[in-house]
TORKOL-4160 file (C-alpha; in steps of 0.2 Angstrom, whole numbers, padded with zeros to 4 digits, m for minus):
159
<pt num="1" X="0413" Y="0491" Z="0463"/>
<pt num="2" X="0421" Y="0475" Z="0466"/>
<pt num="3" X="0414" Y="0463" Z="0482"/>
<pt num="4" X="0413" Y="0447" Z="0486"/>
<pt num="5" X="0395" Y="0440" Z="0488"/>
<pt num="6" X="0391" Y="0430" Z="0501"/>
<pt num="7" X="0374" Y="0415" Z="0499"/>
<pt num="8" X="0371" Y="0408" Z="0518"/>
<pt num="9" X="0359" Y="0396" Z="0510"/>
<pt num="10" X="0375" Y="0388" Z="0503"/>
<pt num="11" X="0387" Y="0389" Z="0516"/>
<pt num="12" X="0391" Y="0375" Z="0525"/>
<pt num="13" X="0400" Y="0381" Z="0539"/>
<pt num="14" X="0416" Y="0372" Z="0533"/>
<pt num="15" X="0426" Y="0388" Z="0538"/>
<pt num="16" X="0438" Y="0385" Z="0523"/>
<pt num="17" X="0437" Y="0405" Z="0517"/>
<pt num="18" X="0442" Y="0408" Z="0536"/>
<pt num="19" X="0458" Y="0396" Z="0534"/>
<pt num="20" X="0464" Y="0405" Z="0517"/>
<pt num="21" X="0461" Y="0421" Z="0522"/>
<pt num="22" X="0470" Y="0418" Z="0535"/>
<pt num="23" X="0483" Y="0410" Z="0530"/>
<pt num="24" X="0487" Y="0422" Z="0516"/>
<pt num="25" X="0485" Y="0437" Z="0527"/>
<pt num="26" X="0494" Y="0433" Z="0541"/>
<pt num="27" X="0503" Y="0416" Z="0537"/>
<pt num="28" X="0494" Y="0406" Z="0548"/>
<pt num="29" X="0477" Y="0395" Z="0550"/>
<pt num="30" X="0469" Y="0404" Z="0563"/>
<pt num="31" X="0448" Y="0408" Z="0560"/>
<pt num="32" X="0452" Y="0423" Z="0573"/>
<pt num="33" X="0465" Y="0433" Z="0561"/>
<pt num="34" X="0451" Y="0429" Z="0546"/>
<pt num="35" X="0444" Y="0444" Z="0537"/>
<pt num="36" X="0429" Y="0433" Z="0535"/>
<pt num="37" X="0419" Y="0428" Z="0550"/>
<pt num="38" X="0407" Y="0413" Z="0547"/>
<pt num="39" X="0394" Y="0412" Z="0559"/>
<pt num="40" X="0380" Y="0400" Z="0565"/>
<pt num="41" X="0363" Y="0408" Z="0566"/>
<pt num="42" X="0358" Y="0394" Z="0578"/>
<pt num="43" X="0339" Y="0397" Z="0579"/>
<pt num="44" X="0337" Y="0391" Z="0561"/>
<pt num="45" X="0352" Y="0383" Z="0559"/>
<pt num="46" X="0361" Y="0392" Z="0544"/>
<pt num="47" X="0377" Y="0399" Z="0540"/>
<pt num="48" X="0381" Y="0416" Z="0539"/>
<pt num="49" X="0397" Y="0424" Z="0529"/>
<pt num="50" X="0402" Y="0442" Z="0536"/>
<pt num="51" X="0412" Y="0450" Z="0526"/>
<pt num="52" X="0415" Y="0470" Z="0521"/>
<pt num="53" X="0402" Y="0473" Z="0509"/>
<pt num="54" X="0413" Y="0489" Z="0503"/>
<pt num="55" X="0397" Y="0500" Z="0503"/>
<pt num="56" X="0398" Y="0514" Z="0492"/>
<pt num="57" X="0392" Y="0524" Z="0507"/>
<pt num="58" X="0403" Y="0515" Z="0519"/>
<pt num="59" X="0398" Y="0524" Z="0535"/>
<pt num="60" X="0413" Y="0516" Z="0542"/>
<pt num="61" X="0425" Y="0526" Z="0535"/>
<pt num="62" X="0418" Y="0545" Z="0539"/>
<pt num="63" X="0417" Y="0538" Z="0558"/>
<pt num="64" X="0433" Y="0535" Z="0562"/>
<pt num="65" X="0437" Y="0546" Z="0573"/>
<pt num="66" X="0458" Y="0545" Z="0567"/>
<pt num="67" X="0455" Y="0543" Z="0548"/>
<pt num="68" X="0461" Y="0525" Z="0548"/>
<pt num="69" X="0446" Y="0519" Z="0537"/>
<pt num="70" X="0448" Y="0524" Z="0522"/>
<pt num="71" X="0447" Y="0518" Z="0503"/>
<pt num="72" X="0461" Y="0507" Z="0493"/>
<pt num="73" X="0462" Y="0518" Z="0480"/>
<pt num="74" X="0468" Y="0500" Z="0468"/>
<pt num="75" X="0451" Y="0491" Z="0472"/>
<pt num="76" X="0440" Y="0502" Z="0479"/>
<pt num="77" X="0440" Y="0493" Z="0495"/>
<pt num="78" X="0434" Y="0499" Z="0513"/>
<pt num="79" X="0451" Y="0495" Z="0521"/>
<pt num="80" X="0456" Y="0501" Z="0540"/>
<pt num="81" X="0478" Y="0508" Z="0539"/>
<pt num="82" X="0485" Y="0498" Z="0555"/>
<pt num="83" X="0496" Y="0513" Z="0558"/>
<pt num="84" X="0481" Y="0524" Z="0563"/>
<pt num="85" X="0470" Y="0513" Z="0569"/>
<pt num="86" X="0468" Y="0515" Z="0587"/>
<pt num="87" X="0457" Y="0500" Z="0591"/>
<pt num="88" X="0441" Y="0510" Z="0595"/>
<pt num="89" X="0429" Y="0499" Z="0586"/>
<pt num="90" X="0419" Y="0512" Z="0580"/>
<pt num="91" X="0420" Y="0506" Z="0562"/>
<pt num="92" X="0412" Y="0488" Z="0569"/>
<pt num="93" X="0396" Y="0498" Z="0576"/>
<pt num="94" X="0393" Y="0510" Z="0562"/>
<pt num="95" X="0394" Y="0497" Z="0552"/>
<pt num="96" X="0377" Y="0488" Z="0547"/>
<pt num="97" X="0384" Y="0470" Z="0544"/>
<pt num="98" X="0399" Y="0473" Z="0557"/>
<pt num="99" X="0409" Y="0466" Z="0545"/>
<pt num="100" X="0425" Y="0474" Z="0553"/>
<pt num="101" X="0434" Y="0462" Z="0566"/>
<pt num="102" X="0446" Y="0466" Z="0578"/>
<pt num="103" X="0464" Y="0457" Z="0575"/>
<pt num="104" X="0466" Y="0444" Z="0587"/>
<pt num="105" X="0485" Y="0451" Z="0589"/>
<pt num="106" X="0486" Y="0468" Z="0587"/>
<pt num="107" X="0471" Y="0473" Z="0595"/>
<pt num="108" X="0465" Y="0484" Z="0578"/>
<pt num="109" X="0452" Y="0482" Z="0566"/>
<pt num="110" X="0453" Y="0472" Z="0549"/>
<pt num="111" X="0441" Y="0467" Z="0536"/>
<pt num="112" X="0441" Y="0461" Z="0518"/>
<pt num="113" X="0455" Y="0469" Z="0508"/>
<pt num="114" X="0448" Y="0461" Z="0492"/>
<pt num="115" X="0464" Y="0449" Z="0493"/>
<pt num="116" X="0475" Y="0468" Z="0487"/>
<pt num="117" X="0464" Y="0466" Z="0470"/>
<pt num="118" X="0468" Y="0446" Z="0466"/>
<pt num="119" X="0456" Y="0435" Z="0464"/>
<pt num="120" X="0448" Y="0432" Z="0482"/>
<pt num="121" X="0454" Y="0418" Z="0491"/>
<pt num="122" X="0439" Y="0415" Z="0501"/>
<pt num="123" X="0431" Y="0413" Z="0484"/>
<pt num="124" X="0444" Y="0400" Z="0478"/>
<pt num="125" X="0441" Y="0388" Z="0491"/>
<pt num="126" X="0424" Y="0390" Z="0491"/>
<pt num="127" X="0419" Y="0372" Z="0487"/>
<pt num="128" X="0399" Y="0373" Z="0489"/>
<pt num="129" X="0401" Y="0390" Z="0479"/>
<pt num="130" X="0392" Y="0402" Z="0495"/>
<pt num="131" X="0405" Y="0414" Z="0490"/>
<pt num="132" X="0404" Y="0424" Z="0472"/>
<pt num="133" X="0416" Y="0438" Z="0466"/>
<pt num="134" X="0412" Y="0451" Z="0455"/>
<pt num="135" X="0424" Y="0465" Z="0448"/>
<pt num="136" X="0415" Y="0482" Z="0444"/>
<pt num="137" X="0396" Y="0472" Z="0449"/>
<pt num="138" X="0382" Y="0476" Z="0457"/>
<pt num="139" X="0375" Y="0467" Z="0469"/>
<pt num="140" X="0356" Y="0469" Z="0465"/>
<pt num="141" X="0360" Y="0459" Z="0452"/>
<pt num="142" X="0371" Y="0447" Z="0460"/>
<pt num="143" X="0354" Y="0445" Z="0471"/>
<pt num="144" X="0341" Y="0444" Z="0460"/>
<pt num="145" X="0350" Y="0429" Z="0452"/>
<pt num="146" X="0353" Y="0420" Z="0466"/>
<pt num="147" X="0333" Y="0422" Z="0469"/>
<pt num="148" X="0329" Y="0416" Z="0454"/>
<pt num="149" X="0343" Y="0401" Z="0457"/>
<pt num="150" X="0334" Y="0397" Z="0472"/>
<pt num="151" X="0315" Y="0394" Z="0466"/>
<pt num="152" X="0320" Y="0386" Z="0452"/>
<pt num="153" X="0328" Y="0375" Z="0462"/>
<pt num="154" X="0314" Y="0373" Z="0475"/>
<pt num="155" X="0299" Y="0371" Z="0462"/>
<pt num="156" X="0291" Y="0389" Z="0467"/>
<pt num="157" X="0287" Y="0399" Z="0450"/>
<pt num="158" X="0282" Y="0418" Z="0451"/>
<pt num="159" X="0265" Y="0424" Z="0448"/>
């Protein structure tokens, strides 16, 4: 399954994934037409990335109530069809990282298309590197990587 990977203990908060995505969806630099959402966790003071994981499960999908969630059958994708989509927001609470958002616009729910199969734009710009795609991955992985990445780095050694 292919997804983007979000790390909050790189991001930065710089919002630049939001512009692009943005911009390349909807032809303009507007955070609220993003696909991505950066948010500040303000008690610890981190950055968090939501974007559609693209759960293999996607409990999105099944509770839609007008079968506007459904899956791009190119990439896999969890994706909501603006043409059925009635603005409910039922995807956004079945979801567990409420990664759908509601189109500042139209009123409907939108989330990451996977950029229609290209190589993510959100992870192009990524400057600090908080954002890693992977075609066909898995994100245990992806995770147990990044782990590892992150002792190394602060000194701590497993037992």
């Amino acid at each position: 399954m292919d997804f983007v990977f979000a790390n909050p203990d790189l991001c930065t908060g710089c919002k630049s994934c939001e512009l692009a995505c943005s911009l390349s969806h909807e032809g303009s630099c507007a955070p609220s037409l993003s696909r991505i959402q950066i948010k500040k966790w303000e008690e610890i003071a981190i950055y968090v990335p939501i974007l559609c994981q693209h759960c293999t499960d996607a409990p999105c999908i099944p509770t839609c109530p007008t079968r506007a969630r459904k899956r791009d059958p190119k990439t896999g994708a969890a994706i909501t069809d603006e043409k059925w989509c009635v603005g409910c927001k039922s995807c956004i609470y079945a979801c567990p990282y409420n990664a759908p958002v509601i189109h500042a616009l139209t009123g409907k729910t939108i989330s990451c298309d996977l950029c229609g199969g290209n190589s993510p734009l959100c992870v192009e710009v990524c400057s600090v590197g908080a954002l890693l795609f992977t075609a066909n991955g898995d994100s245990s992985s992806i995770k147990r990587r990044i782990t590892a990445e992150t002792l190394f780095k602060s000194g701590k050694r497993p037992h």
